[in-house]
C-alpha positions in Angstrom: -4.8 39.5 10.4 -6.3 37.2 13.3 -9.0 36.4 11.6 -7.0 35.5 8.7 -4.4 33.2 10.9 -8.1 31.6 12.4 -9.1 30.9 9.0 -6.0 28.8 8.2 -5.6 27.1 11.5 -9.9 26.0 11.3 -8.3 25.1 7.2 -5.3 23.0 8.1 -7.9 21.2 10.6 -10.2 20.2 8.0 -7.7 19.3 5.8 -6.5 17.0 8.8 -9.7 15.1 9.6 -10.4 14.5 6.0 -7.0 13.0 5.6 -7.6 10.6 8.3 -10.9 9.8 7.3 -9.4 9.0 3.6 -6.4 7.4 5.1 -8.8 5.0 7.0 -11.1 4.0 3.7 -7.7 4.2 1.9 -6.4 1.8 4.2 -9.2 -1.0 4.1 -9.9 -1.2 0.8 -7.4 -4.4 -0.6 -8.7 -6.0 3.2 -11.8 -7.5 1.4 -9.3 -9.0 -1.6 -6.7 -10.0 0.8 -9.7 -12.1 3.0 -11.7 -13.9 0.0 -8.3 -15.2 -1.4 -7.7 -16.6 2.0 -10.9 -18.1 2.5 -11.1 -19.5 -1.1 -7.5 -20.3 -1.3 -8.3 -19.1 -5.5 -6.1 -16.2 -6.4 -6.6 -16.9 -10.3 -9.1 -13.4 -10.7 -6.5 -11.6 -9.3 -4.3 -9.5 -11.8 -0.4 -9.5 -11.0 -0.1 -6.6 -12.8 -2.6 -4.5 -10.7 -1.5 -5.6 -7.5 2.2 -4.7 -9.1 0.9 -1.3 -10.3 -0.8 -0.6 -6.7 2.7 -2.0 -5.2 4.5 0.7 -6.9 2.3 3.7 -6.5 2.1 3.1 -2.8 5.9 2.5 -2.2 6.3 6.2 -4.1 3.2 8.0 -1.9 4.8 6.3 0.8 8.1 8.3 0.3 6.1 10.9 -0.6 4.1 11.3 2.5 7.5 10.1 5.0 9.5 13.1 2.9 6.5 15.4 3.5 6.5 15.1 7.3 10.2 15.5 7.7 9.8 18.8 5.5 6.4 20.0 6.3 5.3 18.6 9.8 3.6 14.9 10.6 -0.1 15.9 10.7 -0.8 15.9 7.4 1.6 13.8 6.3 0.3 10.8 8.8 -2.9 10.0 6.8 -0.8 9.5 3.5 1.8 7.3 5.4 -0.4 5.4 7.5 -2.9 4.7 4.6 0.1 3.7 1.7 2.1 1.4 4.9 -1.6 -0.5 4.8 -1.9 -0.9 0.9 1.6 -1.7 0.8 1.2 -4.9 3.3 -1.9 -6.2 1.4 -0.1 -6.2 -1.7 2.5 -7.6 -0.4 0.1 -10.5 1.1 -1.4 -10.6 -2.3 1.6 -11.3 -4.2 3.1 -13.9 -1.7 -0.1 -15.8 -1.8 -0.3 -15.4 -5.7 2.8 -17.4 -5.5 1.9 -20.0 -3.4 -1.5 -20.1 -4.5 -0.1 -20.6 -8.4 2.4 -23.2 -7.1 5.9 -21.0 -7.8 7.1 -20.7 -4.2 8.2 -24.6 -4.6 9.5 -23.8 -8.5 11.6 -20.9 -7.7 15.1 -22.0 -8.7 17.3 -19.0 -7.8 20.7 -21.4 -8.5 20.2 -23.1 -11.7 22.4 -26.2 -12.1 24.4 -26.7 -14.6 24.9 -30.2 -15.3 24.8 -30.8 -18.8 24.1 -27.8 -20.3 26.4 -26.5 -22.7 
């Protein structure tokens, strides 16, 4: 029965370092996106709805992984955290500067007025 407990303590270990290791490439991969828009101030080859869609998914593995270490313990639960709280900022980033980029920060109208309509 030792060896058994061993075996899934060396297990949950593994399990822990490649989580990390994902969470970290996880992590960097809209970084790249994020920078060339900067530097090119040009956001026109970048889909809304992808950036939406990876928006979405990340705000659910999010709650996923901050459910996950309230039930189940934080160590593996960090590298999904850490790794969706870093997606979720880029797109974020990416959808702020689609706005300004496109020219709808200035047009966004949240009160319309009015006058003269009918």
């Amino acid at each position: 029965m030792i060896f058994l407990t061993e075996n899934i303590d060396n297990i949950k270990a593994t399990a822990a370092i490649f989580g990390y290791i994902g969470s970290v490439l996880a992590s960097v991969f809209l970084i790249p996106q994020v920078y060339k828009v900067i530097k090119t101030k040009s956001i026109k080859d970048v889909s809304m709805v992808m950036t939406l869609i990876i928006l979405f998914g990340t705000l659910i593995w999010l709650t996923y992984g901050i459910l996950s270490g309230i039930s189940s313990g934080w160590l593996l639960a960090l590298p999904v955290i850490i790794s969706n709280a870093a997606q979720l900022i880029c797109s974020l980033i990416l959808i702020i500067l689609k706005l300004i980029y496109m020219g709808y920060m200035g047009k966004i109208n949240l009160v319309k007025n009015n006058k003269g309509e009918k």
